[in-house]
C-alpha positions as semicolon CSV with decimal commas, in nm:
position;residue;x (nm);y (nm);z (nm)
1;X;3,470;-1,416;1,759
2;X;3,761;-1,205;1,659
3;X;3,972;-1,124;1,414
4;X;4,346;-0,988;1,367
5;X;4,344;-0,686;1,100
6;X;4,653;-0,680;0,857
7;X;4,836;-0,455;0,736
8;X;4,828;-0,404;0,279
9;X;5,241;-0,536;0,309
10;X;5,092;-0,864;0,479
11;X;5,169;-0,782;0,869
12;X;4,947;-0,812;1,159
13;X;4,841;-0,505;1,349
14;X;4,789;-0,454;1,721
15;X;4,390;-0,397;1,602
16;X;4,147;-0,679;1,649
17;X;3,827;-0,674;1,529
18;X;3,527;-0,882;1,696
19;X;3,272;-1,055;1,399
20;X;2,876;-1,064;1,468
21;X;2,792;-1,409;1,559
22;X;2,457;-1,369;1,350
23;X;2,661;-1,345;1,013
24;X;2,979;-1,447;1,064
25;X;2,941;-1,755;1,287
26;X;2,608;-1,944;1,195
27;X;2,578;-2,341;1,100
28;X;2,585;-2,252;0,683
29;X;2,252;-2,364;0,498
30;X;2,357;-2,543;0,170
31;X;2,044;-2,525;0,019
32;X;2,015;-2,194;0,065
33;X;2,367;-2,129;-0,098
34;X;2,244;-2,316;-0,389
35;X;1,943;-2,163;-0,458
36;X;2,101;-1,783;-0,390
37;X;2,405;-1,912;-0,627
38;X;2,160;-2,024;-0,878
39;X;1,935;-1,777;-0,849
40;X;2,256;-1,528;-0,943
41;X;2,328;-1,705;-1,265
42;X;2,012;-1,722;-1,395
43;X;1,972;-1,365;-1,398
44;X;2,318;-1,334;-1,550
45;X;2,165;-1,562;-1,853
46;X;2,154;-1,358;-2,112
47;X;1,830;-1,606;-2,319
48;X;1,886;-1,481;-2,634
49;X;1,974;-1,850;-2,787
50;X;1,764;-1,911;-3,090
51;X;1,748;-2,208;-3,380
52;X;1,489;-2,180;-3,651
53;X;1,250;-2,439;-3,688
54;X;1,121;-2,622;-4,007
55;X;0,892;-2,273;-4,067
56;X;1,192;-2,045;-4,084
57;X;1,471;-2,182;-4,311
58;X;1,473;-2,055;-4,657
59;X;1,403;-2,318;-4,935
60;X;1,154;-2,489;-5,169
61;X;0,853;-2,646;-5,062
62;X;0,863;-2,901;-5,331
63;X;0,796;-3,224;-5,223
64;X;1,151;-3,425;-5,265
65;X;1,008;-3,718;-5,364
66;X;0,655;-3,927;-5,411
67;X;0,514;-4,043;-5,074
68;X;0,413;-4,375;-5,137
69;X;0,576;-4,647;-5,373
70;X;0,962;-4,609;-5,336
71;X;1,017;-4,860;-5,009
72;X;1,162;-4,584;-4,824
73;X;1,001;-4,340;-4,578
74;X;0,810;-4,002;-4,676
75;X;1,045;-3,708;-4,646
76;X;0,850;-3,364;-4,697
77;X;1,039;-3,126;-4,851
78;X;1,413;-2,964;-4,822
79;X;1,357;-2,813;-4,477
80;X;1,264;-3,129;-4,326
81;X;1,445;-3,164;-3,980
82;X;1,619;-3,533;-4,051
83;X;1,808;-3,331;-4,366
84;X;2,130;-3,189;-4,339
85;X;2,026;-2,769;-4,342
86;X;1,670;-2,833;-4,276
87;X;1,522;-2,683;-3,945
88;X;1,552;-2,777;-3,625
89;X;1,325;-2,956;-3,459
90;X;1,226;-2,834;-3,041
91;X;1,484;-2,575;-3,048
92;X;1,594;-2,313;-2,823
93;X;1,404;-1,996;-2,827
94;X;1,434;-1,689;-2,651
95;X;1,337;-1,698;-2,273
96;X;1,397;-1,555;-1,951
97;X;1,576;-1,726;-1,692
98;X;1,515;-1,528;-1,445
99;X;1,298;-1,623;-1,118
100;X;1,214;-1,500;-0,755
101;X;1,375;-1,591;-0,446
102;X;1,277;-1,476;-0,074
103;X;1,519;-1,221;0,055
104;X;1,525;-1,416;0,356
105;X;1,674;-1,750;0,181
106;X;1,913;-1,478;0,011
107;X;2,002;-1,328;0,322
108;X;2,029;-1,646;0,496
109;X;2,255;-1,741;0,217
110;X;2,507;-1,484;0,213
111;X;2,522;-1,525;0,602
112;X;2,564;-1,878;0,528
113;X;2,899;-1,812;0,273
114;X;3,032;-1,575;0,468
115;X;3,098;-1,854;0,775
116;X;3,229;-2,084;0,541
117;X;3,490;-1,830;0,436
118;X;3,594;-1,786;0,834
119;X;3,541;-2,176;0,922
120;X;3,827;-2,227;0,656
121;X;4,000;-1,954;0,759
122;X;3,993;-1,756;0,419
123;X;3,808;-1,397;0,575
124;X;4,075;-1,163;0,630
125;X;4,040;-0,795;0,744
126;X;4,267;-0,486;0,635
127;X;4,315;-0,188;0,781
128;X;4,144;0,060;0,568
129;X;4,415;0,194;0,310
130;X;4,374;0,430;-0,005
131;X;4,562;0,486;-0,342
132;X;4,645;0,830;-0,476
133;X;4,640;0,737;-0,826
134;X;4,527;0,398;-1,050
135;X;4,812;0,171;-1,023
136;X;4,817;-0,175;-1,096
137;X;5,146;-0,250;-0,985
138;X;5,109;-0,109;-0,644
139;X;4,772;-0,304;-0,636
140;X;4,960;-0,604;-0,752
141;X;5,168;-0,547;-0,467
142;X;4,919;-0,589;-0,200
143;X;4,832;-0,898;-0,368
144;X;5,161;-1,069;-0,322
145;X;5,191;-0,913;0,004
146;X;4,892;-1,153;0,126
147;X;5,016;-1,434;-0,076
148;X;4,723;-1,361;-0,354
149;X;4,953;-1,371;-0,627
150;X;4,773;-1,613;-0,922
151;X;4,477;-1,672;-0,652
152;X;4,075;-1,503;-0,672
153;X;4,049;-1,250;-0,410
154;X;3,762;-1,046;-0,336
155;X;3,839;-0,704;-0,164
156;X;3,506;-0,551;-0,018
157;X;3,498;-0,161;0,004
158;X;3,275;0,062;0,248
159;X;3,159;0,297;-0,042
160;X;3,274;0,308;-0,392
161;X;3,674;0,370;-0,437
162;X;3,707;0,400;-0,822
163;X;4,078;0,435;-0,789
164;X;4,126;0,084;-0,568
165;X;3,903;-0,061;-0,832
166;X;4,060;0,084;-1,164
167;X;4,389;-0,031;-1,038
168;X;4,296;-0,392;-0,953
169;X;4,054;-0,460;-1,314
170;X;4,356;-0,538;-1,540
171;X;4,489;-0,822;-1,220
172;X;4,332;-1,188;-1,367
173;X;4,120;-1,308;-1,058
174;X;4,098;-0,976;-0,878
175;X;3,759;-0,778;-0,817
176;X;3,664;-0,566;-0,599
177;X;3,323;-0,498;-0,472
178;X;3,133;-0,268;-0,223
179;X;2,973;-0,416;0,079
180;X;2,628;-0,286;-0,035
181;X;2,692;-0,502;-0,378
182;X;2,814;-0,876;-0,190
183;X;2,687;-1,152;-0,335
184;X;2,668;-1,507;-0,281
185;X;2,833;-1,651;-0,564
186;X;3,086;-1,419;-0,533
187;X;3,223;-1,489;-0,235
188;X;3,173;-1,869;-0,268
189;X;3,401;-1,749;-0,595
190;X;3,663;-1,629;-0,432
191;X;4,037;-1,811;-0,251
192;X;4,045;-1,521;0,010
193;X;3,775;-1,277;0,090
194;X;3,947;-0,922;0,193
195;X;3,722;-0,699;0,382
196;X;3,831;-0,343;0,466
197;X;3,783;-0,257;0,832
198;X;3,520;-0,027;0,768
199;X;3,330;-0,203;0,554
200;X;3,255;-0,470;0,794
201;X;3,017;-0,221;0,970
202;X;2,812;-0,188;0,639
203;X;2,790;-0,565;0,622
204;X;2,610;-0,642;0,952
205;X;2,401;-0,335;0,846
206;X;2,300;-0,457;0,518
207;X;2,287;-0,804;0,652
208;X;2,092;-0,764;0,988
209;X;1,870;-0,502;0,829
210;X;1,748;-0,724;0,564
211;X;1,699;-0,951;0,825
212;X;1,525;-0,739;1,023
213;X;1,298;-0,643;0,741
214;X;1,188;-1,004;0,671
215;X;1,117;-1,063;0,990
216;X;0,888;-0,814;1,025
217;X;0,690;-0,902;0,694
C-alpha cells in the first residue's frame, strides 16, 4: 500500500511512501476501539465529584415534628434527604475511574484506527518541514493549504518539535502529537490525520514492537 507525500502548501511530491500492511491495512476491531477509547477517558476522569450525605450538612438535629399522631409521614429532622437543603441521599463520592486494559487490545486498537483513517482516505503524509520561530500564522497557513481550515487535524511528529507545536496551540482543533504519544481516541478525534514522513518509521516501531512484546508474554 502506498502513499503520495505532500508538500506543507498542499502539492504532491514525486515521493511515495509504502504503509506496513500490519498497521495500516488490517480489518479494524470495533470492540477493541471502544474499549482503548474508553479506557482513555476514564483515566482522563478527574473523580473528584462529591455530595454530602444526611451526616454532613450543617443543621439541628431536632426532630421537626412528633412521629406519630399528625396523619402525615415521620420526617426526622432538617437534614432529612426529601427536604429542600437536606443531604443527599446515594451520592457521588470520590473514586477512581481508572482500569487495566491488555496492551495487546490497545495495540490492536490503535492499529485498528489507524486503517480506518486510510480506508476513508483521511491519512495524509508530509514531507518533513520545520519552523524557525513560533508562528501561528504560518502554521495557519499549512492548515488552509490542506484544506484544514475550521477542521481537527492531528499532525504526528518524529520527536518533540516545541516550535511546530507552540505555533499550532492557539489554532481551535489543531494538536499536534509525537508518534511515541498516539492514541486511540485521538486519532478517531481527528478530520485528517497528518503524519510527517519520518515519523511513520517510529510508528511501525512503536506499533510492531509492542506487538512483538505481547506476543512473546
Amino acid at each position: 500500500m502506498e502513499l503520495a507525500v505532500y508538500n506543507t502548501d498542499g502539492s504532491k511530491t514525486a515521493k511515495t511512501v509504502k504503509l506496513n500492511e500490519t498497521i495500516f491495512g488490517i480489518a479494524p476491531n470495533e470492540h477493541a476501539i471502544y474499549l482503548d477509547v474508553k479506557y482513555h477517558m476514564a483515566n482522563r476522569r478527574q473523580g473528584t465529584h462529591k455530595t454530602k450525605e444526611r451526616g454532613e450538612v450543617k443543621g439541628s438535629t431536632r426532630k421537626l415534628r412528633r412521629q406519630k399522631g399528625t396523619g402525615a409521614a415521620r420526617i426526622g429532622d432538617i437534614k432529612s434527604p426529601i427536604l429542600r437543603g437536606g443531604g443527599v441521599t446515594f451520592g457521588p463520592r470520590p473514586r477512581d475511574y481508572s482500569f487495566k486494559l491488555n496492551k495487546k487490545v490497545r495495540n490492536l486498537a490503535r492499529r485498528s484506527a489507524l486503517s480506518y483513517k486510510v480506508k476513508e482516505d483521511r491519512l495524509m503524509v508530509l514531507e518533513n518541514f520545520s519552523m524557525d520561530e513560533p508562528r501561528t500564522k504560518k502554521y495557519l497557513e499549512i492548515l488552509k493549504n490542506l484544506g484544514l481550515d475550521g477542521k481537527k487535524s492531528l499532525l504526528v511528529l518524529a520527536d518533540n518539535d516545541r516550535i511546530i507545536q507552540l505555533s499550532s496551540r492557539n489554532i481551535p482543533g489543531a494538536n499536534v502529537i509525537r508518534a511515541a504519544q498516539l492514541n486511540t481516541y485521538m486519532i478517531l478525534n481527528s478530520d485528517r490525520l497528518l503524519i510527517m514522513e519520518d515519523a511513520l518509521a517510529e510508528i511501525e516501531n512503536t506499533l510492531l514492537k509492542n506487538k512483538e512484546t505481547v506476543n512473546k508474554e
